[in-house]
N, C-alpha and C positions, 0 to 999 in steps of 0.2 A: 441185311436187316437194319445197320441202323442208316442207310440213305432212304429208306422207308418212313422211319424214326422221325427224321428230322421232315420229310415233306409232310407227317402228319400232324407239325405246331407249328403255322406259319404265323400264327396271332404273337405267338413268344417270339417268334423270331423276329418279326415285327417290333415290339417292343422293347427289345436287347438293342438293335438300331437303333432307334428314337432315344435311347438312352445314352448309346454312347455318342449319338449326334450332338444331343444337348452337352452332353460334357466336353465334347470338343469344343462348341461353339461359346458356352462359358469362360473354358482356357484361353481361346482367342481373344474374347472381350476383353477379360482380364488383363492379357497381355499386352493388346490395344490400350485399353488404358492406364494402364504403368507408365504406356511410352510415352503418349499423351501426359499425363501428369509430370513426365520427367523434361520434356520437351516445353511443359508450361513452367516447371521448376529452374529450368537454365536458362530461357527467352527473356519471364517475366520475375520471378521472383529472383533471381541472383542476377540478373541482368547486369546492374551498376558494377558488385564486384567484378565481373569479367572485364567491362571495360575498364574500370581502376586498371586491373592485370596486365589488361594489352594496353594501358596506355604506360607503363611501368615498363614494358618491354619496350616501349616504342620510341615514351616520350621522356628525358632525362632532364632535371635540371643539376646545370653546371655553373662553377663559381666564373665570374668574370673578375680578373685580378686589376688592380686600383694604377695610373700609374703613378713613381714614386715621384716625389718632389726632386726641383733642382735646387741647385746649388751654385751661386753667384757672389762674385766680392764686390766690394763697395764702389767699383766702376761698372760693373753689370759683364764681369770676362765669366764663363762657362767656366765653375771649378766641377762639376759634375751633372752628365746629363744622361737621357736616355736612346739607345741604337737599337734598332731593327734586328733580330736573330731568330733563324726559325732552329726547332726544338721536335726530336723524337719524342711521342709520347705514347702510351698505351693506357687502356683500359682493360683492366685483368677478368671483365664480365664479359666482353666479348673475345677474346684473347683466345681461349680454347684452351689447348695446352700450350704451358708457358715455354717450356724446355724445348719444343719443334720448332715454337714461335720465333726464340731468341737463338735455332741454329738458321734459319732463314735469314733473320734479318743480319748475324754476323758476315753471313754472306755475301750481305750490301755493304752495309756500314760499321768499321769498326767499332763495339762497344767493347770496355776491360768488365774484367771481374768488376773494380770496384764502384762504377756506373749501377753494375746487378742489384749488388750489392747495398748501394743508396735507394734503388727505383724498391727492392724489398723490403727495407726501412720503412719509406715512406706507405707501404701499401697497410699498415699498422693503423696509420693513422688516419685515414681518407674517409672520403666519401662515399657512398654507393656509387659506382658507372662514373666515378671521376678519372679523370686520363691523368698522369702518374708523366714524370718527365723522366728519360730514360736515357737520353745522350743531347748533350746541347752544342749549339754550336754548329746545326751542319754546315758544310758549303752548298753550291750550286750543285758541283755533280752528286753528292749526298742525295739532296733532295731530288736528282732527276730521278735515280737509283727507285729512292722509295716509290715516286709517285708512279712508274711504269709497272711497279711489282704489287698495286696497292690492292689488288685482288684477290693476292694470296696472301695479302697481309691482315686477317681480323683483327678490329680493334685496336692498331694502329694506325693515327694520323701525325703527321705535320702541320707543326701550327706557328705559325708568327708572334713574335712577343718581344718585349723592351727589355733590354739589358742596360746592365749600369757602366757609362766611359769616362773618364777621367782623362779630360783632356791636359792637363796642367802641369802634368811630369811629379817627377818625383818630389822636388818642393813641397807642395801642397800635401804628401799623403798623410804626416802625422797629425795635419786640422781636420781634412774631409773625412779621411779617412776609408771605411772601404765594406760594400756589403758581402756576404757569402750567403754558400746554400745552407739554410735552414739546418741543425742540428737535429737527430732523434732525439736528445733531449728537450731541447727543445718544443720538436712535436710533442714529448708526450707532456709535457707543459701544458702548451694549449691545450691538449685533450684532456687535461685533468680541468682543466678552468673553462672550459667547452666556449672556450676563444674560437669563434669565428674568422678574425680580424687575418689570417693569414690564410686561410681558403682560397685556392688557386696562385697561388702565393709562393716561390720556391726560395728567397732571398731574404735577409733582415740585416743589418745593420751590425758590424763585427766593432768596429772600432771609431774612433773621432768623432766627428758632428753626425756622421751615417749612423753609429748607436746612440750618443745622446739626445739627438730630435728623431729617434723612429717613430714614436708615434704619432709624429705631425707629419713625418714625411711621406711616412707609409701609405694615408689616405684611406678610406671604404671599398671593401670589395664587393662588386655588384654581382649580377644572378641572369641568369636566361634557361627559356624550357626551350631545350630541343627534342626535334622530332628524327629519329634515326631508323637506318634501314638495318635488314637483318645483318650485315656485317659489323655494322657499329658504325655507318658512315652517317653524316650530319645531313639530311632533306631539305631541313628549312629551324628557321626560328621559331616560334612561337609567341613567346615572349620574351621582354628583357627589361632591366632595370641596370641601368647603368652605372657605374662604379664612380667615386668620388675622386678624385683627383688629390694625391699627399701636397702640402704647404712648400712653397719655393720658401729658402733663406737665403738673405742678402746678409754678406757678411761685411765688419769695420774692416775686414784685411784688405789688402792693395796686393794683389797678385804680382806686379813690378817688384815690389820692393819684399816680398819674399822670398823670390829667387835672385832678387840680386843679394840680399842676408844669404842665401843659399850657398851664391856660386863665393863670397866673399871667405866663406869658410874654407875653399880651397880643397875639399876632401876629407878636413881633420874630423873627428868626432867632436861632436860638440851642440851648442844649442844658442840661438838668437830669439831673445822675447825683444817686439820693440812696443809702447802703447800710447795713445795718444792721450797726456794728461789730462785733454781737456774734459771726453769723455768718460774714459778707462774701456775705450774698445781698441782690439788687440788690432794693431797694424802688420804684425809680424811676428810668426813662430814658429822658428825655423827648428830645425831637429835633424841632424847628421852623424852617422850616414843614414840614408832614407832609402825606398823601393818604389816600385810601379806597382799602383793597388790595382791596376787593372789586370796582373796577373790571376787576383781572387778571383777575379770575373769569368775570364777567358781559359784559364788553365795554366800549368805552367810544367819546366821541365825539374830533371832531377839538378842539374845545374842552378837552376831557380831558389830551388828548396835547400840546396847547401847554400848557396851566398844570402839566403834570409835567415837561415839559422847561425850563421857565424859568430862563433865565441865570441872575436874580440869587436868588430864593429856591431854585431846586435840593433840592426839596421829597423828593428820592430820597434823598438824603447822608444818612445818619444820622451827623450830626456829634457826638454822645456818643464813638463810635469812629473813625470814618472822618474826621474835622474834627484836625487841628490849628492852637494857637495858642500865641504866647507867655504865658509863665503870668503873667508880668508880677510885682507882689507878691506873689502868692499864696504865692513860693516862701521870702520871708523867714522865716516861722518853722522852716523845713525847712535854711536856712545859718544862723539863728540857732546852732541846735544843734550844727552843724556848725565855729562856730567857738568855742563854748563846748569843746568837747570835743577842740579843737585843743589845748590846755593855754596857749595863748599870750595869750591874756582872759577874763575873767570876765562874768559879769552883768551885776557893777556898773564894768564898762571905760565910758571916757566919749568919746566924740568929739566934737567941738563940730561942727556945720555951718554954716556962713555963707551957705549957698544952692548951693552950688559945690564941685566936690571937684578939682582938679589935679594931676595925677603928675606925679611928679619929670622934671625936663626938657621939660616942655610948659606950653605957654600956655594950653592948651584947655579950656575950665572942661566939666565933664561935672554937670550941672545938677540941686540935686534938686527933686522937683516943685513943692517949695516954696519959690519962687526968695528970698523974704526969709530963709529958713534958719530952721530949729528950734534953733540952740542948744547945747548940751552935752546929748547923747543917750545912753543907757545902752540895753541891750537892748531892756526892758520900753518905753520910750519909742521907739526906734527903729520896734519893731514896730506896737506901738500906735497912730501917728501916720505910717508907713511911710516912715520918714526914707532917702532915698539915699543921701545923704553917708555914714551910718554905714555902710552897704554894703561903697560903695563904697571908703572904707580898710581896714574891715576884710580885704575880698576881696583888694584888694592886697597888704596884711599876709601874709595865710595861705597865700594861694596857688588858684593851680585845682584842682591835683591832688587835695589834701585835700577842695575844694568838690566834686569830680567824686566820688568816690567815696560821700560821702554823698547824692549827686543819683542815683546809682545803690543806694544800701540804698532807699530811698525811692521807685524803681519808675520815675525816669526812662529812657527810650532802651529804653525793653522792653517787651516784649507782653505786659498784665495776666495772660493766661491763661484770661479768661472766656469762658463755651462760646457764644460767636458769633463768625460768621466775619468776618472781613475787618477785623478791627482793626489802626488803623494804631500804630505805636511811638516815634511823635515822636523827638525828639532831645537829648541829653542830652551836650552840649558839654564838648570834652576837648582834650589837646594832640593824642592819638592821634586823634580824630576828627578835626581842620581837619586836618590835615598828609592821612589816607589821601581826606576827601571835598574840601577844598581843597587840595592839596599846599601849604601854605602854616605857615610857622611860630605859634606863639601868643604872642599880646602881652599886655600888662597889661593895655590897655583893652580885648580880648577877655572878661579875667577881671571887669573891673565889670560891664562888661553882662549877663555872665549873673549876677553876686549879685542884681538887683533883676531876673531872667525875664525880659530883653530878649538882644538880640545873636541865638543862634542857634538858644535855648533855644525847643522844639516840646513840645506836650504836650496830648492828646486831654480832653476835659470827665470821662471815664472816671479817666484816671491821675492826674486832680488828683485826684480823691474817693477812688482806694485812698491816694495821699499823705495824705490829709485823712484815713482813716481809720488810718494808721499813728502819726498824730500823736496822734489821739484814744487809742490804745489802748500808747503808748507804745512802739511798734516791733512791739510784735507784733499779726499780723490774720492772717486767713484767705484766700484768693483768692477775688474778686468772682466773683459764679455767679448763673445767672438761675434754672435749672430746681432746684426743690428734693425733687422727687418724681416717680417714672417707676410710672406704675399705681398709685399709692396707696403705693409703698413711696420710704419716705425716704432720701434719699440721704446717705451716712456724709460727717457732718462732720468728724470726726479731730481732730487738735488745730492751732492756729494756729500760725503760722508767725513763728520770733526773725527779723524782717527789721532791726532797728537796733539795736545796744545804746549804751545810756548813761546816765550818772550819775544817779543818780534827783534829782537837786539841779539837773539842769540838764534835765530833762523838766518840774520844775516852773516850773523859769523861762520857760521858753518856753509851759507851756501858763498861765500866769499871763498873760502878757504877751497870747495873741491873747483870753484873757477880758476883758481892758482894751479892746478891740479893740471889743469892743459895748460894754460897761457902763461905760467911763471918759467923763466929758463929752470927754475931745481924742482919743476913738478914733475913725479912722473909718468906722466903721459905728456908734453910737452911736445915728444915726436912727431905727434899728431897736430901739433896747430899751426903750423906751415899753410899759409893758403886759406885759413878758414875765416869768413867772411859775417859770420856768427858768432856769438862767444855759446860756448858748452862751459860745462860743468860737470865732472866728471869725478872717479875716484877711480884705479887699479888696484889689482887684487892677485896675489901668487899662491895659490894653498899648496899647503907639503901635503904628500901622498905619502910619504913614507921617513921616520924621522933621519937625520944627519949624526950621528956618534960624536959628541962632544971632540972640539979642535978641528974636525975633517970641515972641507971645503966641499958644495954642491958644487959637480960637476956635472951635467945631465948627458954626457957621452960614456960614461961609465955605468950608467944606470939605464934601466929593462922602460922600453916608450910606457909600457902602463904605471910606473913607478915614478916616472918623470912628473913635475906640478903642471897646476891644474893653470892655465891663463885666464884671469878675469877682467872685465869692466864694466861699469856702469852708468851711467851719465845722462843730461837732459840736456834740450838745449831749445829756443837760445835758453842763456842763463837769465837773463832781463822778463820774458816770456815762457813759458815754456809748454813746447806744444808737444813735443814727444820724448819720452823717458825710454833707453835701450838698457840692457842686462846682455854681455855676450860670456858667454864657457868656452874655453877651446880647452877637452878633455887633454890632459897630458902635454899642454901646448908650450910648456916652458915659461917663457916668457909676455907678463902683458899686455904689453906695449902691443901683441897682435891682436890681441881682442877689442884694443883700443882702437887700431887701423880698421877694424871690420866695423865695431860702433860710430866710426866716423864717415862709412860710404853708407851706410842706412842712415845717419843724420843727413848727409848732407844731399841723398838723393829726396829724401822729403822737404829737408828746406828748401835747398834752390832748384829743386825739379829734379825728374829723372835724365841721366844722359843718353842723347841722339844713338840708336841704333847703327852698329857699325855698319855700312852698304858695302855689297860684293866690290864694288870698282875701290875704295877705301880698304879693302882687306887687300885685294893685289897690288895695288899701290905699295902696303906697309911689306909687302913680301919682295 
């Protein structure tokens, strides 16, 4: 019945079809045109964003790093330049996982923890798709290693780049000085000041001329859009804008006559400023013991790092600037003047010294170094012979205040100004200074000790030699300056600076008196003028490091090498002309008659030339 049923409404049955046709064919369209719409939704209306996307994945721009400025002395000798070194690097967007990444590549090439360690630092601070430097330094077989494996290596390449070399030895390192890798503080630095300027960039300038000219040295870091494949490998360039080139400096130094100050020093700790008066550009500044800055560059060992860190040479100090000492004598022909110009003695004022000098109301003899006494002393003698006693009346005579004020025309207690950083400003003792740094009143025997550079009197190897050079030039000089040329163009000397005026009668009594200094048989430096063919000007200097117990005799084989005096000199020369002012320290040297032999081969290798390099057939000969 009902197959009956149904063959008796074929019109409904009919129409149930045509119905559910039409709704099918509805659904269809519909669905047809979703796709259609979605298909015109991704073609034409988002079109640009997808190519933004894929060209994001494809096309990358990367920093092009600048390269750094050289560094040249006043003859044009290479004190730093730049070499060739290729560098692991990675990009952490192609990379994958990092952890499979770096057991692969340890495979190849040794990288430490602390390598990881830096390359994770820096991923903080970077770019999108910037490749990240992850072991520097390869060698040849390094690099065969990587580039045979570089299929299974995503996202790292080897890249070629300029490293900084130091050809010049250890001499040179406390002027050049020396770059390193980029500190995390420093990144987050830039990234707080959204500083560009080190983008692609892994080095800055740690110490000497390498941090005080970085920003000239540095140069602009240029840009290029690269097109990469899906591993992260480079296709082609796109674009580029080239990076600017950092500023060469020429410096006033003389690479010769640096390490021959160097090698003069013989190993002792110590410091040689030499400058040429005429300018006040530094010919020489020497700082011992020194190191190889190219270890910052290259690496170095555990060995390395103990003899850089060493208590007692502290071979990092560039003690020219950052060292002070008492100036000891050095400083008497600078209160010579000072009490000449007092109006209260003359020249030919006489003090007798009996070995001892006594202020009023005390028993206390304040000793001079020549415990039998010099006698009836005049300026010229005083200095010459570097009598205490005379000093020390005199400075009680005249006072501090008048001694302080010329201790300051003469560059005591101040910062020479010369273009490196971190110069210290010693001290230049006054009533106002003990009262604000000791709250403590000022006494008389305050005021002796500083007339002979003892008591509290501080002063860098640097400010004795612009002193040295103010004396030479009669008050007036120019400020000490290392760089004399930025790109080949000279840097404006301008005119020298009135820093002392006085009597032209008592400029020559004073610089009379340290020429007796070398060239009188009772000067002491004397030693020294055998042979010399120029007259100099001079004055030595012995500071106590540690005081003597009333009655006992300094013996320096009884006493600890750091507790031993300090050897000074200071001198110009010729004395008639004077074209170069030296200042030498030999820390704990005893005696200064050596500092004096050391200021006499850097005199005399800038006046009469330098000497002829010894030849192999000449060295076998002397053997």
């Amino acid at each position: 019945m009902p197959v009956e049923r149904h063959l008796k409404d074929p019109v409904r049955e009919q129409r149930l079809y045509i119905t559910r046709a039409l709704v099918a064919a509805v659904v269809v369209l519909m669905i047809i045109g979703l796709l259609v719409w979605r298909y015109y939704h991704l073609q034409v209306t988002r079109h640009q964003d997808f190519v933004a996307a894929s060209d994001k994945n494809r096309i990358h721009v990367r920093a092009v790093p600048p390269t750094r400025g050289l560094i040249y002395d006043r003859n044009g000798m290479l004190l730093a330049d730049n070499r060739p070194s290729f560098t692991l690097r990675v990009i952490k967007e192609q990379a994958g996982d990092m952890d499979a990444l770096l057991t692969k590549l340890r495979e190849l090439v040794p990288i430490s923890d602390d390598e990881v360690d830096d390359y994770q630092k820096r991923l903080r601070f970077r770019l999108p798709y910037e490749a990240i430097p992850l072991r520097y330094n390869l060698s040849e077989k390094e690099q065969g290693m990587l580039a045979v494996n570089s299929h299974f290596l995503p996202g790292v390449e080897v890249a070629a780049e300029l490293v900084r070399h130091y050809p010049a030895g250890d001499a040179m390192t406390h002027v050049v000085g020396y770059v390193g890798r980029i500190s995390e503080s420093d990144l987050q630095k830039f990234s707080e000041e959204d500083d560009s300027a080190y983008k692609g960039t892994h080095v800055i300038g740690k110490r000497g001329l390498e941090s005080s000219y970085e920003d000239l040295m540095l140069g602009t870091v240029g840009s290029e859009n690269v097109e990469t494949n899906s591993i992260g490998r480079v296709m082609r360039v796109l674009e580029r804008n080239d990076p600017v080139q950092g500023s060469n400096l020429s410096l006033y130094l003389d690479a010769r006559l640096q390490q021959l100050a160097f090698d003069a020093l013989e190993g002792e700790r110590g410091s040689v400023v030499a400058i040429d008066t005429r300018t006040g550009g530094v010919l020489a500044m020497v700082s011992a013991p020194s190191y190889d800055a190219n270890l910052f560059v290259t690496g170095m060992t555990q060995s390395d790092v103990d003899a850089l860190n060493d208590p007692f040479g502290r071979p990092q100090l560039n003690r020219s600037v950052q060292s002070v000492f008492p100036p000891a004598s050095t400083v008497k022909p600078m209160y010579g003047l000072a009490f000449l110009e007092s109006g209260k003695v003359t020249e030919n004022t006489k003090v007798y010294d009996p070995g001892f000098f006594l202020l009023p109301n005390s028993e206390r003899r304040n000793h001079c170094w020549e415990r039998r006494g010099h006698g009836p002393m005049d300026l010229k003698g005083a200095i010459q012979q570097s009598c205490d006693t005379y000093y020390y009346k005199l400075s009680y005579d005249i006072g501090i205040d008048h001694m302080s004020r010329y201790g300051e025309m003469f560059g005591l207690g101040q910062a020479t100004g010369i273009d490196l950083k971190g110069e210290k400003t010693g001290i230049l003792p006054s009533r106002e200074w003990k009262q604000i740094y000791k709250g403590r009143d000022w006494y008389p025997g305050d005021t002796i000790n500083v007339s002979i550079g003892q008591g509290a009197t501080e002063m860098t190897p640097l400010q004795m030699a612009v002193m040295t050079m103010r004396l030479a030039n009669r008050g007036k000089a120019y400020q000490p300056k290392l760089v004399k040329a930025i790109n080949g163009v000279e840097l404006p000397l301008g005119e020298p600076k009135t820093y002392v005026e006085a009597t032209p009668r008592h400029w020559d009594a004073v610089q009379d008196a340290m020429v007796s200094v070398v060239h009188s048989l009772r000067g002491t430096a004397h030693s020294i003028s055998k042979g010399l063919t120029y007259k100099m000007a001079g004055k030595t200097g012995t500071a106590q490091v540690v005081g003597i117990p009333e009655g006992s005799e300094y013996d320096p084989e009884l006493i600890a090498k750091s507790h031993r005096d300090h050897a000074m000199f200071i001198g110009y020369a010729p004395a008639d002309d004077p074209q170069i002012a030296v200042a030498v320290v030999i820390q704990n040297g005893e005696k200064s008659s050596r500092s004096a032999k050391v200021a006499r081969k850097v005199m005399d290798a800038w006046i009469n030339g330098f000497p002829e390099p010894e030849s192999e057939n000449d060295a076998v000969e002397a053997n």
